[in-house]
C-alpha positions in Angstrom: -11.8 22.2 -2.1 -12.6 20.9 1.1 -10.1 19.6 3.7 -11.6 16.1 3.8 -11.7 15.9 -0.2 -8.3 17.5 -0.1 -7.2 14.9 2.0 -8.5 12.1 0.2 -6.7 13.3 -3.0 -3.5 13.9 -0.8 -3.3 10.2 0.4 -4.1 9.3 -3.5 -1.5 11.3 -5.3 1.1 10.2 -2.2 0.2 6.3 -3.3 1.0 7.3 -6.9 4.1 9.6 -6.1 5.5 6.6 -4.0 4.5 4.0 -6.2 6.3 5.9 -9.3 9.7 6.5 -7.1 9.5 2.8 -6.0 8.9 1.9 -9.7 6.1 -0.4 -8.7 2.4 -1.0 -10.2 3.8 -2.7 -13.2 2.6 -6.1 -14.1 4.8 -8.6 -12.0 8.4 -9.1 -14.0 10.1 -11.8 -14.9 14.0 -12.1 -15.0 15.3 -10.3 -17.4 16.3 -7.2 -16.7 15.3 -5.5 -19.1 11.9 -5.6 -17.4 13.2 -3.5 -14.3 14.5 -1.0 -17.0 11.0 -0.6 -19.1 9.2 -0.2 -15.5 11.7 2.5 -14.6 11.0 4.6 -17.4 7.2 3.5 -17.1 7.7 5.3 -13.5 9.5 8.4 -15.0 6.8 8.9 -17.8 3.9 8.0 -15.1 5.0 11.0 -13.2 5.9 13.4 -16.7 2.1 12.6 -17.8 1.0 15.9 -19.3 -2.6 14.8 -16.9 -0.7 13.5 -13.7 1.1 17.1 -14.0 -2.2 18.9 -14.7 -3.7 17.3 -11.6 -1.0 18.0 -9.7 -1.0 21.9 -10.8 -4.8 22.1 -9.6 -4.4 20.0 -6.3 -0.7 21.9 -4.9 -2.7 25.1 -3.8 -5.2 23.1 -2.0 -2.6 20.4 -0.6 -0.5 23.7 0.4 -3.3 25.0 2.5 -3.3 22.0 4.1 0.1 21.6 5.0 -0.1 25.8 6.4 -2.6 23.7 8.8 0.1 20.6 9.6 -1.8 18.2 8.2 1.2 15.4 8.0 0.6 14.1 4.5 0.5 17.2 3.4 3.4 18.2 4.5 5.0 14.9 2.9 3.5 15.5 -0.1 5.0 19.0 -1.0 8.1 17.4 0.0 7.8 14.6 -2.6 6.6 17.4 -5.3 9.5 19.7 -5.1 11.6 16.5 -4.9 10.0 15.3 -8.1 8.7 18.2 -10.0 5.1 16.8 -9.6 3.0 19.6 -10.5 6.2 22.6 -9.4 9.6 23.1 -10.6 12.2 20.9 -8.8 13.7 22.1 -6.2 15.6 20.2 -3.5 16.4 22.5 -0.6 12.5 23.6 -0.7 11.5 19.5 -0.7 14.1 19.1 2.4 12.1 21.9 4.0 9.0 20.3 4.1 10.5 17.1 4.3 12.0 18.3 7.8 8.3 19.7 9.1 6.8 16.6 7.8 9.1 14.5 9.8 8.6 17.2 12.6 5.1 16.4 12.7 6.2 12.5 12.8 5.2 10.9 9.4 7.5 8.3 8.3 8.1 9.1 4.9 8.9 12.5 5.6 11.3 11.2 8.2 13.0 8.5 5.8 13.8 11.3 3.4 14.6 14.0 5.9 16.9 11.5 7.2 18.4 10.8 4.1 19.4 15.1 3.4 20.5 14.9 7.1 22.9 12.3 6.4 23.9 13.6 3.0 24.7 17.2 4.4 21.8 18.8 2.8 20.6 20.8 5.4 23.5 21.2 7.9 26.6 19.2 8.1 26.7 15.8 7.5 25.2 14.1 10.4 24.9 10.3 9.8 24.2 9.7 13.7 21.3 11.8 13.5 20.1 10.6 10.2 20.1 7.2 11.8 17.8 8.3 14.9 14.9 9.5 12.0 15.3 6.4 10.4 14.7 4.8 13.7 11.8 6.7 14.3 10.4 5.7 10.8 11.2 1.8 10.5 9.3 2.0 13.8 6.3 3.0 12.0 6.6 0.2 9.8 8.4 2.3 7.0 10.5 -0.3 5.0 12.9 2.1 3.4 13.9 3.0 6.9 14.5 0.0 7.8 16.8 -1.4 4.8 18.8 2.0 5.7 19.2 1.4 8.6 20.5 -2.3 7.7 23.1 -0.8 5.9 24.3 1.6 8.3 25.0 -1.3 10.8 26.8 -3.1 7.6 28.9 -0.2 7.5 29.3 1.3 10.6 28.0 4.5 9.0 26.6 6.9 12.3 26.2 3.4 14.2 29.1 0.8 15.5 29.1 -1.6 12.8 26.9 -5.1 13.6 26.5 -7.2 10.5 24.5 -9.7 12.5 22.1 -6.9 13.4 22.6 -5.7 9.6 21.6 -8.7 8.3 18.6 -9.2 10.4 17.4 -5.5 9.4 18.0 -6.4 5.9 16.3 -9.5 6.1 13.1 -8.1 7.5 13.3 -5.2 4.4 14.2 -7.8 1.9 11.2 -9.6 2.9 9.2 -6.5 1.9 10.5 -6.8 -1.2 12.8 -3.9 -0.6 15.3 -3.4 -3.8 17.9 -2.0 -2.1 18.2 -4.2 0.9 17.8 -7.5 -1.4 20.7 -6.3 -3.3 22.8 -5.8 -0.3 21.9 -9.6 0.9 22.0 -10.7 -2.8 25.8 -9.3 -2.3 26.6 -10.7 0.7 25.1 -14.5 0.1 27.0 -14.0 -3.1 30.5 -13.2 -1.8 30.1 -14.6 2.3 30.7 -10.6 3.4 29.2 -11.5 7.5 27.2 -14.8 6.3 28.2 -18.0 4.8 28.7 -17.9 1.2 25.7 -19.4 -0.5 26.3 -17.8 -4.5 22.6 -19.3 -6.1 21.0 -17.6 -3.0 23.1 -14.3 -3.5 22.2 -14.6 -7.2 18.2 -15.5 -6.3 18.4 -12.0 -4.4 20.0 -10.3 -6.9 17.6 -10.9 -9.3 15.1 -10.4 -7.6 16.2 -6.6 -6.7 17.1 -6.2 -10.2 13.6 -7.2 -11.2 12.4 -4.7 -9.0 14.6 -1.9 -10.8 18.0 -1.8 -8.4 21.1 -1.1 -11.0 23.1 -1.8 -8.3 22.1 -5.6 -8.1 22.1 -5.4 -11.9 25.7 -4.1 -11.7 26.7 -6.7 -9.4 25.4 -9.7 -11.1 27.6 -8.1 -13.7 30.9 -8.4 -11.8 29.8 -11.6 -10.9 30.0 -12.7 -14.9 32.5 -10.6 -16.3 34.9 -11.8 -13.4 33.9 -15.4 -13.2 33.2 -15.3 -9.6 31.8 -17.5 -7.8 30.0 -18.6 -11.5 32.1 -19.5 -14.6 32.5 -16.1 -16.8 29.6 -15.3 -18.9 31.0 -12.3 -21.2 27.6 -12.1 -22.9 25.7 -12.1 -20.1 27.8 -9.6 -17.7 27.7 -7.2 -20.7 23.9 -7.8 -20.5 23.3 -6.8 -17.1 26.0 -3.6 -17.4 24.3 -2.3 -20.1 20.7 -2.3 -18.3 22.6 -0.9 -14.9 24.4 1.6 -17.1 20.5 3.1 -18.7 19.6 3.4 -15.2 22.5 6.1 -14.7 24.7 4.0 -12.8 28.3 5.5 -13.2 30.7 1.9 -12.2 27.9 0.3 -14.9 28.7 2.8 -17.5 32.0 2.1 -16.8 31.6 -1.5 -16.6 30.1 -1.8 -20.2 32.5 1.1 -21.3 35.4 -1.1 -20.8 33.3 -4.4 -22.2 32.7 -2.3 -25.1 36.7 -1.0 -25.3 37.5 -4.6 -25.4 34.7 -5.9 -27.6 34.0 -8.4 -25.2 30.5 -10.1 -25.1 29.6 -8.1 -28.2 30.8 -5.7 -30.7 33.7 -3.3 -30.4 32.9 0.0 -29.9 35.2 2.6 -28.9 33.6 5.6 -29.6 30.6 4.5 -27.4 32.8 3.7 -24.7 34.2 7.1 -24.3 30.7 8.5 -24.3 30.1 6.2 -21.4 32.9 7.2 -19.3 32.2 10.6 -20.2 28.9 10.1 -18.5 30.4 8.4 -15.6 32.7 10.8 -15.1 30.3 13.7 -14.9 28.9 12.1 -11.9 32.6 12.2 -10.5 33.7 8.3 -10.8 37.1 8.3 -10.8 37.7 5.2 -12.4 35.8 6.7 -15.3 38.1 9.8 -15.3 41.4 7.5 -15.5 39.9 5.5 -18.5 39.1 9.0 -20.5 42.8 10.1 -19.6 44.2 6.6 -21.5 41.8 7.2 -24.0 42.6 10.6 -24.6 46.4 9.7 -24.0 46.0 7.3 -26.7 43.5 8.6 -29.5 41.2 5.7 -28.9 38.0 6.1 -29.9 38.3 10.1 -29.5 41.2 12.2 -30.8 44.0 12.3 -29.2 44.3 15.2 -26.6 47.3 15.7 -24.3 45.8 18.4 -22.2 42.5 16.5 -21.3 44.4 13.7 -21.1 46.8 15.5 -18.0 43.0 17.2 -16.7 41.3 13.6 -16.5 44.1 12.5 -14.7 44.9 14.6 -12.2 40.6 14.6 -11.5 40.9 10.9 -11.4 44.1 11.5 -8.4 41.5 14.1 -6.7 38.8 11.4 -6.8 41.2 9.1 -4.9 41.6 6.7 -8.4 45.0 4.7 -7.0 46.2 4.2 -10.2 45.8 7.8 -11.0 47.7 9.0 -7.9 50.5 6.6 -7.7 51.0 8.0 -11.9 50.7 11.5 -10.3 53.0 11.0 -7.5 55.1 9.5 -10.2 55.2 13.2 -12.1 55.8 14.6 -8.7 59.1 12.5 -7.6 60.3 13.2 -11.3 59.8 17.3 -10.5 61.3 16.7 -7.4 58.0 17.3 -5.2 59.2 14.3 -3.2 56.0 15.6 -0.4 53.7 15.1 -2.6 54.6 12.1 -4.2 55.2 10.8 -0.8 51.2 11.6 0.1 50.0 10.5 -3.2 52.0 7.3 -3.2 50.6 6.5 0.7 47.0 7.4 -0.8 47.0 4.1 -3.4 49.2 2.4 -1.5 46.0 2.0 1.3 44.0 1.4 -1.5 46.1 -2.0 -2.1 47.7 -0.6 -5.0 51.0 -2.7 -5.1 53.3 -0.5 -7.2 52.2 2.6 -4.9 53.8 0.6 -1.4 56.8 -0.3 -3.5 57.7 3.4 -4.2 56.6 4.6 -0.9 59.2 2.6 0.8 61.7 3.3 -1.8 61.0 7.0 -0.8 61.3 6.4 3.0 64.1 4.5 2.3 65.9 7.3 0.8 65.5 9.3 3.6 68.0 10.2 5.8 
């Protein structure tokens, strides 16, 4: 292949690689969520397709050779195949290497996702601040990704001082891109006035619209909004709805979410058994509320057999994941033993989190020092 054709079919397969991650190319969506759903696994199958992994296979030698040269895209484009498994194995740390010469050689997309393993610790310690100045480098370039992340650094504070005006502004300008991620953050903070006026119907409007473009995390929050009745009256039907559409997008608090609906049998059918499966899930992506619910259900025998000693495990993993209701009932076990240290720490631990009960037995403990 020549360099020129190889480039052309670089730049093509990039389109489709983005286009798949992004979940876009679908026919426009309407509200429901299940749309966003069907369009993610559209995107997963699009990149799967027995032919879109054959014509990977042929092109990776010739988009290799190519990258040996510095060719930019190229470079990106190994990146976004070990990251994928498009037409080679997975593998992370080899997709973070060319991600960083990529970014080296100053392509934006390269640079959004080497900034994302440099803030994430993947190749080095964690380095937030310098994981901000690719992202910089990037949104500069007109890379919209880069730009909603930086939005929610300044929301945060995370490798920046924190400036929700300047958050909102970088969130706004993503948003208008039609960014997922930052209309779910604005969608979130229209919806709950976190450094804006409250406006909910605009929050919602946002939310939906992120959820239409496949972001569980707007999906999830729209479910909060119904399941706890604020600022909209509860919907039990409807916040089980969006949970369960999160929740098949792999979001752990969904799972959760629609675990607990499904405990409860509210907005639907009871189903216990299902709702350990789903904090099972949750809980092997290290949520710790998950872990506490599998510890009462265990505890219990509800909708799984009754199992003291997974019970204890779940619990103690739930403390270690920072759960405050999990380490004020460890620091509980502790004061009984007569740890009185450790319950101390453990009780200070929820009690930060807001956990009432925990700042009660703290200063009952302080108290009974001398």
């Amino acid at each position: 292949m020549r360099s020129d054709g190889g480039k052309t079919l670089i730049r093509k397969m990039l389109l489709v690689a983005i286009l798949a991650t992004a979940g876009i190319g679908a026919a426009p969506a309407a509200a429901a969520p299940e749309d966003a759903v069907g369009r993610e696994m559209a995107a997963t199958a699009t990149i799967n397709d027995p032919k879109m992994q054959e014509l990977a296979k042929r092109a990776i030698g010739d988009v290799e050779k190519l990258a040996a040269k510095g060719d930019p895209k190229a470079l990106t484009f190994m990146g976004l195949s070990y990251q994928m498994g498009l037409g080679v194995a997975k593998d992370r740390a080899k997709a973070d290497a060319w991600f960083a010469k990529g970014a080296a050689a100053n392509e934006p997309i390269a640079e959004f996702n080497y900034g994302l393993a440099v803030h994430d610790g993947r190749v080095g310690p964690k380095d937030p601040a310098a994981a901000i100045g690719w992202w910089r480098k990037a949104a500069a370039q007109g890379n919209v990704e880069s730009t909603a992340m930086l939005g929610l650094a300044y929301f945060s504070g995370d490798g920046v001082a924190a400036d929700r005006a300047q958050a909102i502004k970088l969130l706004t300008d993503a948003a208008s891109h039609k960014n997922a991620q930052a209309l779910a953050m604005l969608g979130a903070v229209y919806l709950n006035g976190w450094g804006a006026p409250a406006d909910p119907p605009r929050g919602l409007s946002m939310l939906k619209d992120a959820a239409d473009l496949g972001s569980p995390t707007a999906m999830f929050q729209i479910g909060i909004a119904y399941s706890t009745g604020k600022p909209f009256p509860k919907d039990p039907v409807a916040a089980r709805r969006w949970f369960a559409n999160a929740a098949a997008l792999n979001l752990p608090d969904a799972q959760v979410g629609l675990g607990l609906m499904m405990m409860g049998g509210l907005g639907g059918d009871k189903d216990e058994t299902k709702a350990v499966e789903l904090f099972t899930k949750a809980a092997e992506a290290k949520n710790a509320d998950a872990m506490l619910f599998l510890s009462k259900a265990y505890a219990t025998g509800t909708g799984v057999p009754a199992d003291p000693q997974k019970s204890n495990r779940y619990l103690y993993e739930a403390a270690l994941g920072g759960n405050a209701i999990a380490c004020f009932a460890v620091g509980r076990k502790a004061e009984s033993e007569g740890n009185l240290k450790i319950a101390e720490d453990l009780y200070a631990l929820a009690a930060a989190k807001g956990y009432a009960p925990a700042k009660e037995a703290l200063d009952r403990l302080k108290a009974r020092k001398p």
